[in-house]
N, C-alpha and C positions, 0 to 999 in steps of 0.2 A: 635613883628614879623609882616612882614606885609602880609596881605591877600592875599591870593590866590597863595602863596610860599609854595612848594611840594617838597617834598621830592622825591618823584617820578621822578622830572627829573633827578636824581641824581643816579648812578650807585655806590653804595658805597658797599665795600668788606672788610672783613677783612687782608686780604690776596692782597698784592700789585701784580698785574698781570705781568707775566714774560715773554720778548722776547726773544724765545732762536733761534737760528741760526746754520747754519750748521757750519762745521770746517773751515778757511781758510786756512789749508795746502792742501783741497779739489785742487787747484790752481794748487800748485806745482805740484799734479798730473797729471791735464789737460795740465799742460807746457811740463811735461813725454810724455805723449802720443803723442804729438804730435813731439815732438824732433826723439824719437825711431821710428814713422814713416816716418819722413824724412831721418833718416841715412839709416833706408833698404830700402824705395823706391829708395833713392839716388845712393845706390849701387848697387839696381835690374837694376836701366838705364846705371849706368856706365858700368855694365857685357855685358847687353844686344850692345850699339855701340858697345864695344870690339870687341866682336863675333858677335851672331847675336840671334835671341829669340830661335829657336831651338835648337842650339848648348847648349846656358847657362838652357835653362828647363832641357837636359839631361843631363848634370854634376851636375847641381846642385840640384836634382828633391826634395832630403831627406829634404836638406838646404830650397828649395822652400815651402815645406809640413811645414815643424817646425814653420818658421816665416808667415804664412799664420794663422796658426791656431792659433798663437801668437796674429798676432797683431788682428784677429778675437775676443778674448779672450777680448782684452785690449779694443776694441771698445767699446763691449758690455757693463763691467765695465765702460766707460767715458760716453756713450750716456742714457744708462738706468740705469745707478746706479748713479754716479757724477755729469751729468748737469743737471738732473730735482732736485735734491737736492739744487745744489750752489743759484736758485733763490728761495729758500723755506726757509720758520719759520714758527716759532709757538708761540704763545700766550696764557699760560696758566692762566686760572681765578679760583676761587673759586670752579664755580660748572659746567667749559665747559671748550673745547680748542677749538681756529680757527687758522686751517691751511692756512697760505696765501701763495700761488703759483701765483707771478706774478700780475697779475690783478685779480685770481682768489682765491674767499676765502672760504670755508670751514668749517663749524662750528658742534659739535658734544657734548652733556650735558653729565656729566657721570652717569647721574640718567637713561641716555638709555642706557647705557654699560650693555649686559648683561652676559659675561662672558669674559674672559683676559686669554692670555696664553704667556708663554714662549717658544719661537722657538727657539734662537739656540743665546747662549752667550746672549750678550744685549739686543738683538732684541726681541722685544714683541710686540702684538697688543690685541687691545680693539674691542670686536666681539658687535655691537650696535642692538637694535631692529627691525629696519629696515633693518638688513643684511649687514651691512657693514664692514670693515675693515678697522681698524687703524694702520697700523707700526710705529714705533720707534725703533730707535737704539743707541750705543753710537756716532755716527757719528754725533749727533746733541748735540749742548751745555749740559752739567749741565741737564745731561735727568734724574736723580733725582726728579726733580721737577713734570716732569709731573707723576712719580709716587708717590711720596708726595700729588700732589691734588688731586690725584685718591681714595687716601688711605682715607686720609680724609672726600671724599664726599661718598666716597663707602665702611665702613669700614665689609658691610656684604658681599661680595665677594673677602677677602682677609684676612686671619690670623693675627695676630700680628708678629708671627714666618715667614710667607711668605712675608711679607713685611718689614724685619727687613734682613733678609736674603740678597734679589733680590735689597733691596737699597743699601747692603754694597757694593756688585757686579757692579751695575750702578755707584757708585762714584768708584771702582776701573777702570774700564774702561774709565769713564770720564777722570781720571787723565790721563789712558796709553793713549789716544787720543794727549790729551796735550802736552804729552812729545814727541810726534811727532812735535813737532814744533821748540822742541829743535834739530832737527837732523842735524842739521850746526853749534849751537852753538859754540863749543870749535874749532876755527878758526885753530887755527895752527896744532891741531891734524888734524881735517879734510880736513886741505890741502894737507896734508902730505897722510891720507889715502886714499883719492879720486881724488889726484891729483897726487903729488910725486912719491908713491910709484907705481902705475899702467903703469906712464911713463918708468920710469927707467926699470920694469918690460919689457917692450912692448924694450925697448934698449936693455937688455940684453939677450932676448928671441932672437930675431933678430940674435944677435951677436953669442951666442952659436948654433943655430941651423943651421946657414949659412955656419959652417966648416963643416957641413956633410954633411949639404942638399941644393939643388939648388933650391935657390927661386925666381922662374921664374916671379913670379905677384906678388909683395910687399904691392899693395893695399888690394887683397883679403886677403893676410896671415896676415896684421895688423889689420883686418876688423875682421875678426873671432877672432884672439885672444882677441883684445879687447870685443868681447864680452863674451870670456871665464870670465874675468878680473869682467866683469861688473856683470854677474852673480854670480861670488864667491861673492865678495862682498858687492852683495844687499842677498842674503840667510846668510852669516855671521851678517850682519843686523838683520834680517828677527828672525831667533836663537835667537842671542842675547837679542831681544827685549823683545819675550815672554818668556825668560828663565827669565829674570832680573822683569817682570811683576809678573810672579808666586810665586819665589821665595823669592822676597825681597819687593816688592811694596807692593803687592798686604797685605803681612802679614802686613805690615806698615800701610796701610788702614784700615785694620781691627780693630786694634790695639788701635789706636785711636779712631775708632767711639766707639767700647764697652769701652771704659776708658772714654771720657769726650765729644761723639757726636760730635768731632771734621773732618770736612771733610777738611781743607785749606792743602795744599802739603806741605811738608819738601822742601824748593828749594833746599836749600842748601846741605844736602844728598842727593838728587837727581843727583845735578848736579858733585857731588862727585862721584857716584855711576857707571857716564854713563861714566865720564871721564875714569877711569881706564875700562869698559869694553872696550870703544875705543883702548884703548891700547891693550888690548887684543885682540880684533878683529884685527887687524895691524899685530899683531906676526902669527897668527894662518891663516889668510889668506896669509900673505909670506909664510910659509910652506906648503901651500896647493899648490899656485902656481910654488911652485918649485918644489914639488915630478910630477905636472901636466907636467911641462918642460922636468924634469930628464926621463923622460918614453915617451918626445913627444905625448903627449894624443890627440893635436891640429893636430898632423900630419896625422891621421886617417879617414876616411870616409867610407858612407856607397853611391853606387852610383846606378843608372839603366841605364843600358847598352845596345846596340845593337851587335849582334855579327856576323852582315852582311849575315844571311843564311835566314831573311825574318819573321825570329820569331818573338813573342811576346818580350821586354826589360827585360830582368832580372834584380835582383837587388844582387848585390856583394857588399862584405867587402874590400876597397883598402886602402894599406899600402902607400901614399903621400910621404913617403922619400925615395924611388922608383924610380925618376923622373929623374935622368942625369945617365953617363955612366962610371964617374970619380971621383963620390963621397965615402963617405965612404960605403953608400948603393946603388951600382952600381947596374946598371942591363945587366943580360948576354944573350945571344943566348937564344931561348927559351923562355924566361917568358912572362907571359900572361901579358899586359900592356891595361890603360885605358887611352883613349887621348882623344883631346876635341872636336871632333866631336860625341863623346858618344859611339864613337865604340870601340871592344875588338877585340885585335888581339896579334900575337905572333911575339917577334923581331928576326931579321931575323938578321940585320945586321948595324953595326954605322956608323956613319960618316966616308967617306973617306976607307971604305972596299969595295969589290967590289963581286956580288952576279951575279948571270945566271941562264936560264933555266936550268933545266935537264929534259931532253925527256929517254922513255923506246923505245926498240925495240919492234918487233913483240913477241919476247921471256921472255918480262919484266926484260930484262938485264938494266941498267942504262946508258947512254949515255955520253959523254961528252957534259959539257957546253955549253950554244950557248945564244946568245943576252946578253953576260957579259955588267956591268951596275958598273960605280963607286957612291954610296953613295955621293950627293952633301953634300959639310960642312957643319954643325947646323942640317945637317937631321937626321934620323934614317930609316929604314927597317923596314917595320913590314906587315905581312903574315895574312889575311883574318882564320880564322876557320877552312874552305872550304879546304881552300887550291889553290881557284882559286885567288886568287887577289895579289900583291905585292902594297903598295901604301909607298911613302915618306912622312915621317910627320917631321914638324918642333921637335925640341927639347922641343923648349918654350910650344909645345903643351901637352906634357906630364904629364897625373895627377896622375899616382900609377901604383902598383901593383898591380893586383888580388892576391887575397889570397885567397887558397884554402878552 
């Protein structure tokens, strides 16, 4: 050997040091987010030229709150949970981990770990001597490991039983992560299910609802249900996923590691397993969508109103298939109607009918008519609250019924 050769310079481990990294279907989320905000901004400016901003905030105000707080929700998820993740890993060694964030790295020994807990499913963190906090979840590779070297360097603040336990768990969720990746695999079912059958849906939706009801704006009425469409289908997901996690994976996981410490996936029952739930999510969401149809569920709203006497906007239930004079849900003399200036008034009289003053005398006898008025075509009649006002309003402008 020759002189002055050290072992020293030499960082040798038993234990080969692990990069593990966050998920890449992390991606396909951040591509969500942003798509889902360009269909409803896109729509918020299409409403808005239509009309005008007033007009579209008072029709649409419930519609306006929902997706506000939506895509509020969705941000916070992308900007404070997703993107300081997608440039993070971790490097776990024998007796330390370094978090590297970018240019910035991070390093932490578990001999300063002084106590570890469980927050909520995967997620756990390493409480250190200097007061600090470490998270982990499964959202990051093969998070096994960093509780494997924990285990090992620290085996007096952890059981045999607590770490035998909370490993089987972290490899079960590592796998459910994983099979997140397969959620496009089986091409032709999933074209079928997120493609085929939502159009055809969004076709026949159309076509059936068209013989009763007057579909004045075809962009807004395809624009909502598709997102009826979009929400079954991701909560049928959503179900599906951890029903089939609990119930089948998860025992499968188990199963193996107490038989022979084996953590590698079955693909193959896996990809058996998801296929037929596919199918079954296909059946079960056509049924859903069509009890949603048979009952018009889409055709509904909740709106705030003005009712031209200076008040405050109230907020009412309108019945949408309300809206023309000649449908199967016609409206008559009388009903309280919402239109889209946001106002509520009661119809007087339709197109091509013809309406007058009536004056009282001194005696409150009734009068005969005076400034008779014919209904222009496409318009309707409709009677202020008050009872002072008469104004014509297009057809097209017509959005429901008040319901009582």
């Amino acid at each position: 050997m020759n002189k002055g050769f050290s072992l020293e310079k030499f960082n040798y481990s038993p234990l080969q040091p692990r990069v593990l990294k966050y998920r890449s279907h992390y991606r396909l989320y951040t591509l969500s987010y942003f798509l889902i905000c360009f269909i409803f901004i896109g729509w918020f400016l299409g409403e808005i030229v239509r009309t005008n901003f007033t007009t579209f905030y008072q029709e649409n105000f419930s519609f306006i709150l929902l997706s506000f707080f939506s895509i509020l929700a969705l941000s916070f998820f992308q900007w404070v949970i997703l993107h300081p993740r997608s440039k993070r890993s971790i490097q776990v060694f024998e007796d330390h981990i370094l978090v590297k964030s970018g240019n910035l790295d991070e390093k932490f020994f578990f001999s300063d770990v002084v106590k570890w807990k469980n927050v909520f499913y995967s997620t756990f963190y390493f409480h250190t001597k200097d007061e600090k906090k470490f998270f982990f979840n499964a959202s990051l590779e093969r998070i096994d490991y960093v509780w494997e070297g924990f285990y090992r360097a620290r085996p007096d603040l952890v059981t045999k039983e607590e770490y035998e336990d909370f490993r089987i768990k972290l490899v079960q969720f590592d796998h459910h992560q994983k099979r997140k990746e397969w959620f496009f695999k089986h091409q032709f079912l999933d074209l079928i299910n997120w493609v085929l059958m939502p159009v055809l849906f969004l076709v026949f939706a159309y076509w059936y609802q068209s013989q009763d009801v007057l579909i004045h704006h075809p962009v807004g009425y395809f624009f909502k249900l598709f997102l009826y469409i979009l929400l079954c289908l991701i909560a049928f997901s959503f179900v599906f996923s951890i029903t089939l996690k609990s119930l089948i994976f998860d025992q499968k996981v188990k199963e193996k590691i107490e038989d022979g410490n084996e953590k590698n996936r079955d693909l193959e029952f896996e990809g058996y397993v998801l296929e037929r739930s596919k199918m079954c999510q296909l059946v079960l969401a056509s049924c859903l969508l069509t009890v949603f149809l048979k009952f018009d569920l889409n055709l509904f709203s909740v709106a705030k109103i003005k009712d031209g006497t200076g008040k405050s906007p109230s907020t009412v239930f309108v019945d949408n298939r309300y809206n023309c004079f000649s449908c199967k849900y016609s409206l008559k003399d009388g009903d309280l109607v919402v239109f889209q200036k946001g106002l509520v008034g009661q119809v007087l009289a339709k197109s091509g009918e013809t309406i007058g003053q009536i004056k009282r005398d001194q005696e409150g006898r009734m009068m005969a008519s005076s400034n008779l008025t014919v209904v222009p075509d496409g318009y309707f009649a409709v009677q202020s609250l008050d009872g002072k006002k008469i104004d014509f309003i297009k057809e097209s402008e017509l959005i429901g019924k008040v319901q009582n």
